[in-house]
C-alpha positions, 0 to 999 in steps of 0.5 A: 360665624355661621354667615362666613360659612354660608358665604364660603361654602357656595365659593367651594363649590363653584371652585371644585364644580363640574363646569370648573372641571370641565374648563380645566379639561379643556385647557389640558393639552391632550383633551381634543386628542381623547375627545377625537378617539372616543367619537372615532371609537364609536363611529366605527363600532356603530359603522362596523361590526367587529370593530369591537371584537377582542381580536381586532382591539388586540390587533388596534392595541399593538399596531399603537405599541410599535409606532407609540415606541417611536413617538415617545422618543420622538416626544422628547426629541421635540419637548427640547426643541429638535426633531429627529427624522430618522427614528424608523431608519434607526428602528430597521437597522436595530432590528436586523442588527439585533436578529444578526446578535440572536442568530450568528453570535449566540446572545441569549435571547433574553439579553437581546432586547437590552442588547439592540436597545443599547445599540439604538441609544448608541445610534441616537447618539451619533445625532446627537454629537452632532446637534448638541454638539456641533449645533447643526440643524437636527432636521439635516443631521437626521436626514442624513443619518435616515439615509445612512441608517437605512443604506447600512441594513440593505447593505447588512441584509441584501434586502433579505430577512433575518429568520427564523428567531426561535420560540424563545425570542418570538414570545415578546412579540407574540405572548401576553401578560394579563390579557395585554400583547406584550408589545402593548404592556411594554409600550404602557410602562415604558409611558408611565416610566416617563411620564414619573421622568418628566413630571417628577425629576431634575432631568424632566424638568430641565427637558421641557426647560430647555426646550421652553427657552434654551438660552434662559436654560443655559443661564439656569446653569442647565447642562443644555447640550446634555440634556438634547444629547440624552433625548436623541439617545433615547429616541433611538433606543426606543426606536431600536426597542419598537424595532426588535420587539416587531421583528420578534412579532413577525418572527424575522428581522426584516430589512423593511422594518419601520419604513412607515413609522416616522410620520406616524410617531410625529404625527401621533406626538403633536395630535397629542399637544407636543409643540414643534417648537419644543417646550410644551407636550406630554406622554399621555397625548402622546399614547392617546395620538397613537391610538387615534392612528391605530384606530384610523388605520384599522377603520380604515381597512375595516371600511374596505377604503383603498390603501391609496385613500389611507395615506391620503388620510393620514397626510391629512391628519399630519396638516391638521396636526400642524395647523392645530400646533400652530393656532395652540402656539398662537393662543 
């Protein structure tokens, strides 16, 4: 008896050991993603001098929230196996619509945000009648509806802002709770809603089931065409949330509103283990990529580099974020 014991006791603990731990880290999709920011996070505390201060965390912090937004409804659009490239459009559009509903037809403020977010599912949705629907090509149909979403809020505006929202608006974009920007706890629970979604309900796990294999799905008896339909809707009701909650930062509905933030919700949701080829990513990496370019923005900017020199950066994390997906797929 005692020798059974002797002899289980070192299989424990080579089972439940640190290198066991450290393997099991490595295999995690989002470990590279953490690892990358933890050493960008202290290049840059050791390179500059107020990297770490409290202003610019907060500053880091919610740049990440507005883009972040965007990638998590990206993520699902990719977990399912499509791509959505007009997120940023949807973002403007929804914006200006909402500050039109807060300033010309009386919506009190508090019901804005549901307001334009319902708006944006409804934008999301016309992509997806049209992808899961009619199953035409989600990077056609997107493109499309980029350009007709961002056509639709220059010709609602003219090319002029929306302003001023009222103090009573402006606190979801400028107040704090706990410490936090507002955005950034928004952005935090909106994370782990989904994160609880995809990990513990029919619907998350029919999400990555679809994308894994969408005909094997279909023969599960999975509602596939619901399924994508419902990820495009989201996408474009967090893209409107993104959008309402940065026009409220900034005081006015500004037509320009997420111009730049596709590449950085796509880029944020594969530099955290979100394949392109659906199937395979999660919310933690996706939140982690979009700290990551928050960071690399804010260094950036930090290091006195030409805004010329960042985009060239970011294109360059865009292509290592494919190749890395790439090589993953292929492993």
């Amino acid at each position: 008896m005692m020798q059974d014991m002797t002899t289980r006791a070192p299989a424990e603990a080579r089972i439940y050991g640190p290198r066991q731990a450290l393997a099991r880290f490595w295999r995690w999709e989002a470990s590279g993603i953490l690892v990358a920011l933890v050493v960008l996070v202290a290049a840059l505390s050791l390179a500059t001098d107020n990297f770490l201060s409290t202003y610019n965390m907060s500053v880091v912090a919610r740049q990440a929230a507005f883009v972040g937004l965007v990638a998590l409804g990206q993520t699902l659009v990719l977990l399912v196996g499509g791509i959505d490239l007009s997120v940023g459009a949807a973002a403007g559009l929804s914006a200006i619509v909402g500050s039109i509903a807060l300033t010309q037809w009386g919506i009190h403020p508090w019901l804005i945000i549901p307001f334009t977010m319902g708006f944006g599912f409804l934008l999301g949705s016309v992509n997806g009648v049209f992808v899961a629907g009619l199953r035409l090509n989600p990077f056609i149909v997107t493109l499309a509806t980029w350009e007709i979403f961002a056509g639709l809020t220059l010709v609602i505006t003219k090319g002029y802002p929306i302003r001023p929202l009222g103090p009573e608006f402006t606190v979801f974009g400028q107040g704090k709770l706990f410490g936090l920007p507002l955005p950034v706890v928004i952005f935090l629970a909106i994370a782990v809603l989904l994160i609880w979604m995809l990990s513990q309900t029919r619907i998350g796990r029919n999400v990555f089931a679809v994308g894994g294999n969408r005909d094997a799905a279909l023969l599960a008896g999975i509602r596939v065409r619901r399924v994508e339909f419902l990820a495009f809707g989201l996408a474009g009701s967090l893209s409107a949330l993104a959008g309402i909650l940065f026009a409220s930062r900034m005081d006015a509905g500004q037509p320009s509103v997420g111009e730049g933030w596709l590449m950085g919700a796509i880029t944020a949701a594969i530099l955290g283990g979100t394949s392109l080829r659906g199937g395979q990513g999660s919310i933690v990496g996706t939140v982690l990529g979009a700290l990551l370019l928050a960071v690399l923005a804010n260094g950036t900017v930090l290091m006195n580099v030409s805004g010329f020199w960042q985009r060239v950066i970011v294109g360059g994390v865009v292509l290592i974020a494919v190749l890395v997906d790439l090589l993953r797929r292929r492993d």
